[in-house]
Jmol script that loads the backbone (N, CA, C; Angstrom):
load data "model"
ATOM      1  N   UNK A   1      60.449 132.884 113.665  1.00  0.00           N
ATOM      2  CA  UNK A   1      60.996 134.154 114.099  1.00  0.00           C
ATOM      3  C   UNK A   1      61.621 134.065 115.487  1.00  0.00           C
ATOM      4  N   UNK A   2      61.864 132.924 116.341  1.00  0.00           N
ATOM      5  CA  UNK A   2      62.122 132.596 117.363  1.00  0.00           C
ATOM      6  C   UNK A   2      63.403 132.786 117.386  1.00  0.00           C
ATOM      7  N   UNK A   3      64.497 132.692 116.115  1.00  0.00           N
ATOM      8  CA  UNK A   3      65.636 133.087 116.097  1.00  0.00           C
ATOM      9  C   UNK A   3      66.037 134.849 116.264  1.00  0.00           C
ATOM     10  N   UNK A   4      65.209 134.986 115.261  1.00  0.00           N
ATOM     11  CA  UNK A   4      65.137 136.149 115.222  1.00  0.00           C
ATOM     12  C   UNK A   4      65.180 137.043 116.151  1.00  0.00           C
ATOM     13  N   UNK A   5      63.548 136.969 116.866  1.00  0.00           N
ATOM     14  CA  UNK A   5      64.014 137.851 118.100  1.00  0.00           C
ATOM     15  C   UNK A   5      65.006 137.589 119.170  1.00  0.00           C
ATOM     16  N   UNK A   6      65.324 136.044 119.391  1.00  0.00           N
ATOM     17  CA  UNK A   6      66.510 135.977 120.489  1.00  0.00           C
ATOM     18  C   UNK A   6      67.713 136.786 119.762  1.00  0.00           C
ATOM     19  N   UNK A   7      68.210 136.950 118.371  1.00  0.00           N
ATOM     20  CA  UNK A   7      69.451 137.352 118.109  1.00  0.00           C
ATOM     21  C   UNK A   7      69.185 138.930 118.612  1.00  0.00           C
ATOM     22  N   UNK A   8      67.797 139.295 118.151  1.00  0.00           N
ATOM     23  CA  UNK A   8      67.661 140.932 118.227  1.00  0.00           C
ATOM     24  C   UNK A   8      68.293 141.048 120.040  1.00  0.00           C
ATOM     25  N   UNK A   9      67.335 140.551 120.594  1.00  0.00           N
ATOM     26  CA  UNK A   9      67.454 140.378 122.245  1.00  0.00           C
ATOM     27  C   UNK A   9      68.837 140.454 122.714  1.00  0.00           C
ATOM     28  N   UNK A  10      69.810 139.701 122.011  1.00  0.00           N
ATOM     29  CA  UNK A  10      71.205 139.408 122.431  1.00  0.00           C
ATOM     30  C   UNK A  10      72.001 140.412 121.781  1.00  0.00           C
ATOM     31  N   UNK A  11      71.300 141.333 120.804  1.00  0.00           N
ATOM     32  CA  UNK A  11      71.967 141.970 120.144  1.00  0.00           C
ATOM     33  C   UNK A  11      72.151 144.096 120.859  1.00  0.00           C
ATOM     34  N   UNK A  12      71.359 143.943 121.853  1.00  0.00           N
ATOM     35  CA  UNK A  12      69.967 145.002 122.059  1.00  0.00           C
ATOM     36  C   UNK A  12      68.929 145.933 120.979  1.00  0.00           C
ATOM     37  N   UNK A  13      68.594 144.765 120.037  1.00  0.00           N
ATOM     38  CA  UNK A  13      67.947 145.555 119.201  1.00  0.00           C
ATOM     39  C   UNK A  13      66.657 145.187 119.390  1.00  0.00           C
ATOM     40  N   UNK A  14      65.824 145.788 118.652  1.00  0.00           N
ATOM     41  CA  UNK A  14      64.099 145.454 119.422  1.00  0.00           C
ATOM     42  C   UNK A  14      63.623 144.413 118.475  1.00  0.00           C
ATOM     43  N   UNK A  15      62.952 143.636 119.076  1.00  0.00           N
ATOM     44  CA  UNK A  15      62.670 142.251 118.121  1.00  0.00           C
ATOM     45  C   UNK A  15      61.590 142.610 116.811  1.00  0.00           C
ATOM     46  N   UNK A  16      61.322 141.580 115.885  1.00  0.00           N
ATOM     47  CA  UNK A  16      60.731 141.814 115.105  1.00  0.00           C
ATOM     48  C   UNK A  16      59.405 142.155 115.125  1.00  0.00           C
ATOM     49  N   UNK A  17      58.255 142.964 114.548  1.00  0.00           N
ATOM     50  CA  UNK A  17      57.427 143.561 114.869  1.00  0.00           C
ATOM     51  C   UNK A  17      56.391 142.849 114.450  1.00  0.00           C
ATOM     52  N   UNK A  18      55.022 142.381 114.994  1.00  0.00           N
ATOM     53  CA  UNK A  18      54.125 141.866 114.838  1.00  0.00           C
ATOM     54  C   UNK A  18      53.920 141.908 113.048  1.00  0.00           C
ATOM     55  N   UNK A  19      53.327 143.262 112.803  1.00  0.00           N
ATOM     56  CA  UNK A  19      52.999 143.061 111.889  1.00  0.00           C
ATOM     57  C   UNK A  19      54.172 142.924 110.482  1.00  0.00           C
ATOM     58  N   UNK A  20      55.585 142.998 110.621  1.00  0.00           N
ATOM     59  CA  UNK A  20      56.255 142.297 109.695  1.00  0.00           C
ATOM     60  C   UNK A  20      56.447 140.698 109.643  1.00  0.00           C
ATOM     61  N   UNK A  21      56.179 140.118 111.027  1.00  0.00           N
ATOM     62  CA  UNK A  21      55.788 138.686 110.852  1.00  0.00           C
ATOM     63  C   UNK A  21      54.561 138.067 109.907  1.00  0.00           C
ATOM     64  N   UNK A  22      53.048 139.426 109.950  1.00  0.00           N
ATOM     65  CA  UNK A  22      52.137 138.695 109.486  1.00  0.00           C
ATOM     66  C   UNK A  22      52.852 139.121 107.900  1.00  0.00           C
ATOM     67  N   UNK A  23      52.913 140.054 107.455  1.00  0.00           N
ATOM     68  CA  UNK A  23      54.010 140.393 106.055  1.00  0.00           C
ATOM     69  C   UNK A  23      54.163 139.080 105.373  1.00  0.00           C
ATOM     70  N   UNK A  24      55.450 138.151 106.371  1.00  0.00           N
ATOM     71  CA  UNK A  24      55.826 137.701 105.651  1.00  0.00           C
ATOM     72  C   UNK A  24      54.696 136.110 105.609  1.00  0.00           C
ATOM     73  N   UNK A  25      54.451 135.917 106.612  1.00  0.00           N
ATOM     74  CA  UNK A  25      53.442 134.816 106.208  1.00  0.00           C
ATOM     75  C   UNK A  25      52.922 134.787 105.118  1.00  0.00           C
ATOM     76  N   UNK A  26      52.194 136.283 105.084  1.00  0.00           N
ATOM     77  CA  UNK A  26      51.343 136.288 103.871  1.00  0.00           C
ATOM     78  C   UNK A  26      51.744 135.805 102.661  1.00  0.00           C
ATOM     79  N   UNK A  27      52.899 136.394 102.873  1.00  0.00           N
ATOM     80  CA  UNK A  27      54.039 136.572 101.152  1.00  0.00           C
ATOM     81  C   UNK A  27      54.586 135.012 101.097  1.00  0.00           C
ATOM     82  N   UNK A  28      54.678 134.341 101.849  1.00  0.00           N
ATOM     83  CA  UNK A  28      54.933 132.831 101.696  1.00  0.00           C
ATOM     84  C   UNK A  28      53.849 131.928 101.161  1.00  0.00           C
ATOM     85  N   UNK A  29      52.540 132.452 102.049  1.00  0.00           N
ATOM     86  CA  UNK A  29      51.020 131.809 101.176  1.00  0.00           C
ATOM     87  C   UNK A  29      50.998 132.232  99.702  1.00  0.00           C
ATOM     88  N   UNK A  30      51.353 133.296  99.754  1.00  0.00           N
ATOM     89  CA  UNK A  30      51.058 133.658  98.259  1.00  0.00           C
ATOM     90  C   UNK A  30      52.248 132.803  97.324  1.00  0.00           C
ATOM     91  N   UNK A  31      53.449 133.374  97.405  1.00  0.00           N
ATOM     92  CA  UNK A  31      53.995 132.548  96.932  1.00  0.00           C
ATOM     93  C   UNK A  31      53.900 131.053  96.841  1.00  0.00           C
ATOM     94  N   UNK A  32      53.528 129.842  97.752  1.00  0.00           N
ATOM     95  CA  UNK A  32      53.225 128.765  97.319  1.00  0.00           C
ATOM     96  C   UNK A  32      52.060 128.439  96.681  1.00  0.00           C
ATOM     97  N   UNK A  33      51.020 129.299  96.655  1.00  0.00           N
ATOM     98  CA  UNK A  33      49.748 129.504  95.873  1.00  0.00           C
ATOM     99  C   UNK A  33      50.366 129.615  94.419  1.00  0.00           C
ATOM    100  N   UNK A  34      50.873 130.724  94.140  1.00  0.00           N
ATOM    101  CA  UNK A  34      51.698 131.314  92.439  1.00  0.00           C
ATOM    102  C   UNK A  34      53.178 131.324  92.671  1.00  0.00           C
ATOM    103  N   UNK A  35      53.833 130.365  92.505  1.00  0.00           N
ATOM    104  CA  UNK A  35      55.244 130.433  92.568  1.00  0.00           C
ATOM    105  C   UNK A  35      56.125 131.426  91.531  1.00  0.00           C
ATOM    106  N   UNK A  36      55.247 130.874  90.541  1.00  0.00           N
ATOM    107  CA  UNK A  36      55.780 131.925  89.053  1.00  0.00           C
ATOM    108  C   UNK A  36      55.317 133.618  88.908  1.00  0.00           C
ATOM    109  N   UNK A  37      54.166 133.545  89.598  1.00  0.00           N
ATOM    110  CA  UNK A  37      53.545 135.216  89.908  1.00  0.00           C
ATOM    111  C   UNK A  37      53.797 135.561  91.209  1.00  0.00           C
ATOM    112  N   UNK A  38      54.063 135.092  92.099  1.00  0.00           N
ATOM    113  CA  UNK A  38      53.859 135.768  93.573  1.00  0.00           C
ATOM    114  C   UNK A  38      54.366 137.188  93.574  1.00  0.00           C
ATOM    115  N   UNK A  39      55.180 137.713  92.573  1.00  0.00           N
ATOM    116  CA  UNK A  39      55.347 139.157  92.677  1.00  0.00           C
ATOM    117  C   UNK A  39      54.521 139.858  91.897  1.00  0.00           C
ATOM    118  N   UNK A  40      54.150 139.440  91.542  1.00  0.00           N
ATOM    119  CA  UNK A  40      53.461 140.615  90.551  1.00  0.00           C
ATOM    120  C   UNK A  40      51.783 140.472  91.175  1.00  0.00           C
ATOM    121  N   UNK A  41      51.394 139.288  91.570  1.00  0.00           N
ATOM    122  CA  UNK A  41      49.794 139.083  91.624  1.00  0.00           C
ATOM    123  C   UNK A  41      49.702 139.102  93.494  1.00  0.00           C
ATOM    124  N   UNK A  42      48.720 140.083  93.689  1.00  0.00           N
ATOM    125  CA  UNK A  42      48.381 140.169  95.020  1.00  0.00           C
ATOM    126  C   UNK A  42      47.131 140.400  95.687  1.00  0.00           C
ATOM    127  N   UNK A  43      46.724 139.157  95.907  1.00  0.00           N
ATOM    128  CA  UNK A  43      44.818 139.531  96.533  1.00  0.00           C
ATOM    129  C   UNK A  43      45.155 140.400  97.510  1.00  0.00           C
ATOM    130  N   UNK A  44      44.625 141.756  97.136  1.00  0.00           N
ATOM    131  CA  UNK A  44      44.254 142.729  98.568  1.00  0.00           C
ATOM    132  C   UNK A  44      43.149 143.710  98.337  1.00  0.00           C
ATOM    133  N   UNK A  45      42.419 142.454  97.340  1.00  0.00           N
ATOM    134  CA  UNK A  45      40.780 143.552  97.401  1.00  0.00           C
ATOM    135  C   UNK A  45      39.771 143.993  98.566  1.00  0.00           C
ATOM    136  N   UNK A  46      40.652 143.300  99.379  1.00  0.00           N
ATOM    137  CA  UNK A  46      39.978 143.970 101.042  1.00  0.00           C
ATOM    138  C   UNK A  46      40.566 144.775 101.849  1.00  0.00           C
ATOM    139  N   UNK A  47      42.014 145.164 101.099  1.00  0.00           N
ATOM    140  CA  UNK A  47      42.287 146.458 101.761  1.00  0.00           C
ATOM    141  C   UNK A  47      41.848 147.894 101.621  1.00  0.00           C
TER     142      UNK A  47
END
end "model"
wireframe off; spacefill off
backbone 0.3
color backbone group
């Protein structure tokens, strides 16, 4: 995201927000966990 926020920065827009960084992590673990399900299947029995 290092791109990211410098473009926001250069852009004056406000950089990306903590918690859409952890978002997408997540959604990348998951996906390399279930490549073929990552949309449809989502551990969040602890939310």
């Amino acid at each position: 995201f290092e791109y990211d926020d410098w473009l926001a920065t250069q852009c004056g827009c406000p950089m990306v927000e903590s918690w859409r960084k952890g978002m997408y992590e997540a959604a990348s673990v998951n996906r390399g966990a279930r490549p073929e399900t990552y949309r449809d299947e989502w551990d969040d029995h602890d939310l």
